[in-house]
C-alpha positions, 0 to 999 in steps of 0.5 A: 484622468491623465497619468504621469507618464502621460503628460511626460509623453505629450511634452515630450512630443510638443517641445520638438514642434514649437522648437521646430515651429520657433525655428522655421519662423525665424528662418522665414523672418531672415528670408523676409529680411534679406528678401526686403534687403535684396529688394532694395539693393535692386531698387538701388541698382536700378536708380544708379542706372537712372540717375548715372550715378558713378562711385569711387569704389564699392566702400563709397557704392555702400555707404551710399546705400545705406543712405539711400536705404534710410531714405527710401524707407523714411519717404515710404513711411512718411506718405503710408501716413497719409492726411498730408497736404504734400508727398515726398518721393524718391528722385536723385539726391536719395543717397544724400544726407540733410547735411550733405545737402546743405553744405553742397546745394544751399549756399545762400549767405544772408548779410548780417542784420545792418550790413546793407541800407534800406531800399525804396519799395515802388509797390508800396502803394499797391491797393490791388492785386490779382487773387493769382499769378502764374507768371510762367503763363505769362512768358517771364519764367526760364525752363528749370535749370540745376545747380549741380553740387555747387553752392550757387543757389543765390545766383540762380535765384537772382538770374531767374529774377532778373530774367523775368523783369527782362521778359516783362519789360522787353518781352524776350524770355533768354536764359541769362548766364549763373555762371557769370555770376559765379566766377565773376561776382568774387569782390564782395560776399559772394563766393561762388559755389560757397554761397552767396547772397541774391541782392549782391548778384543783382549790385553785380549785375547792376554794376557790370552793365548787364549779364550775358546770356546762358548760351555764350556763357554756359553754366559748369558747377564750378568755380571757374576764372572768369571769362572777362570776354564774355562778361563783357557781352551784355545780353539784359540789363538792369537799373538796380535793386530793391527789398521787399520790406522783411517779414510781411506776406502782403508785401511781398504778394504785392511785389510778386504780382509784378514781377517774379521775386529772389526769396531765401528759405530754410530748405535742410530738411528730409520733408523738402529734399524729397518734396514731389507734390502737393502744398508743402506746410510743414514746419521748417524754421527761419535759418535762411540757407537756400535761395529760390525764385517765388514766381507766383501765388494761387488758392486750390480747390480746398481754400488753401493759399500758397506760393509757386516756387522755382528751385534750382535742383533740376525737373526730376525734383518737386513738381517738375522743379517747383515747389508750392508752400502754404502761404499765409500762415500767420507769422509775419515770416512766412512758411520756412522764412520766405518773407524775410529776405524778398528782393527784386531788380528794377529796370 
């Protein structure tokens, strides 16, 4: 039997030690905090140094922190999930936001809905294709190039187009010039590192008697005047252009098995901003603002159908600068629209 004074005794004695004990865990949880925070500031630290990222002062350094903090634990949370076709991972566009990303790298421009006449279609009596292609195997793709801050997607994606059809028909792989079509292509839609539009770089092209190379006209992210003496020097040339017909994978397999193609998709996106592996098949949308290169098709060892995709963020992004997206998913659009606005030059 306990006594009053007793139990008086025993509460008197406990309430100290669960305030102590309640006290010593919130002070370990704020050490596990900062911890964690000081952890990721050195992360932080250390990508800067990787990525030679330099800020104008400590309030732009933190901002971007906090952004790249966001991130950082967005892709870790995303691949502790697990049962996913692709990863992401952390590269060097980690203190950028989504919005960021598609007002400064996705520039594509699509025409409005009428605006350009209907092409002929020379693969449109394919009855057979391989069951893959890799057309980096076969001598018709440049090394992967980056764009910088400008958005001047849709002209790395016509010239790699136009550099493959150029080592099919000659035989010679050249690095061919954005630049030119950057600071050049100015009387039409396209704007340079404001966007532009693929089948308006390869009319360009087309019109101008060719593109010079990477070499004598050297890429700088810029929109710079154009160098009218080197925009004379035409390295390849093109006959013109023609459009995969819209919204139909089979067409565009039939093309693709050819020659490499200029695609648009909707990139603006976490899932493909930190994209590093894997078949992407994540849901995305039809918005087109990101030109690419789709430089091939396979099936991997589960069965699964995909595209290989050239974008133009440098080798530290995807799979060394590639992307493979589940193809065949059963709307006529193509995973993230990459069936609707196909394009090729002829030659």
């Amino acid at each position: 039997m306990a006594f009053p004074g007793q139990k008086q005794c025993s509460l008197a004695i406990l309430l100290p030690l669960i305030i102590l004990a309640v006290g010593i865990s919130q002070v370990w949880s704020r050490k596990l905090m900062n911890d964690d925070e000081a952890s990721m500031e050195e992360r932080y630290e250390e990508w800067i140094i990787k990525h030679g990222k330099v800020y104008n002062n400590d309030e732009e350094k933190q901002k971007r922190f906090l952004i790249f903090k966001s991130n950082v634990e967005y892709i870790e949370s995303f691949n502790a999930g697990g049962d996913k076709s692709y990863k992401l991972g952390i590269n060097h566009l980690t203190d950028i936001t989504v919005e960021e990303l598609k007002a400064s790298l996705n520039g594509f421009k699509r025409p409005q809905r009428g605006s350009t006449p209907p092409t002929p279609f020379k693969y449109a009596n394919v009855e057979s294709v391989p069951s893959s292609i890799d057309w980096r195997n076969k001598g018709a793709v440049t090394s992967v190039k980056n764009q910088g801050f400008c958005g001047s997607c849709w002209a790395f994606s016509a010239v790699a187009a136009v550099e493959g059809i150029h080592a099919i028909t000659t035989g010679q792989l050249v690095s061919l010039s954005e630049q030119q079509v950057v600071s050049c292509d100015i009387h039409g839609r396209d704007e340079g590192c404001n966007g532009g539009y693929m089948e308006g770089a390869f009319q360009y092209i087309w019109k101008n008697g060719g593109i010079n190379s990477d070499a004598n006209y050297p890429y700088n992210a810029t929109d710079a005047t154009c160098n009218a003496t080197a925009e004379a020097f035409e390295v390849a040339q093109i006959k013109g252009y023609e459009m995969v017909p819209a919204n139909n994978e089979s067409e565009v397999v039939k093309a693709l098995a050819h020659q490499p193609l200029a695609v648009a998709i909707q990139a603006s996106s976490l899932h493909f901003q930190f994209y590093s592996g894997g078949i992407f098949d994540e849901t995305c949308g039809y918005e087109l603002d990101h030109g690419v290169t789709a430089v091939g098709y396979g099936t991997n060892e589960a069965g699964t159908d995909y595209w290989i995709v050239k974008n133009s963020w440098g080798t530290e992004w995807g799979e060394g600068g590639y992307i493979r997206m589940k193809r065949g998913i059963g709307a006529g659009l193509g995973l993230c629209g990459i069936a609707m606005d196909a394009s090729y030059p002829t030659a």
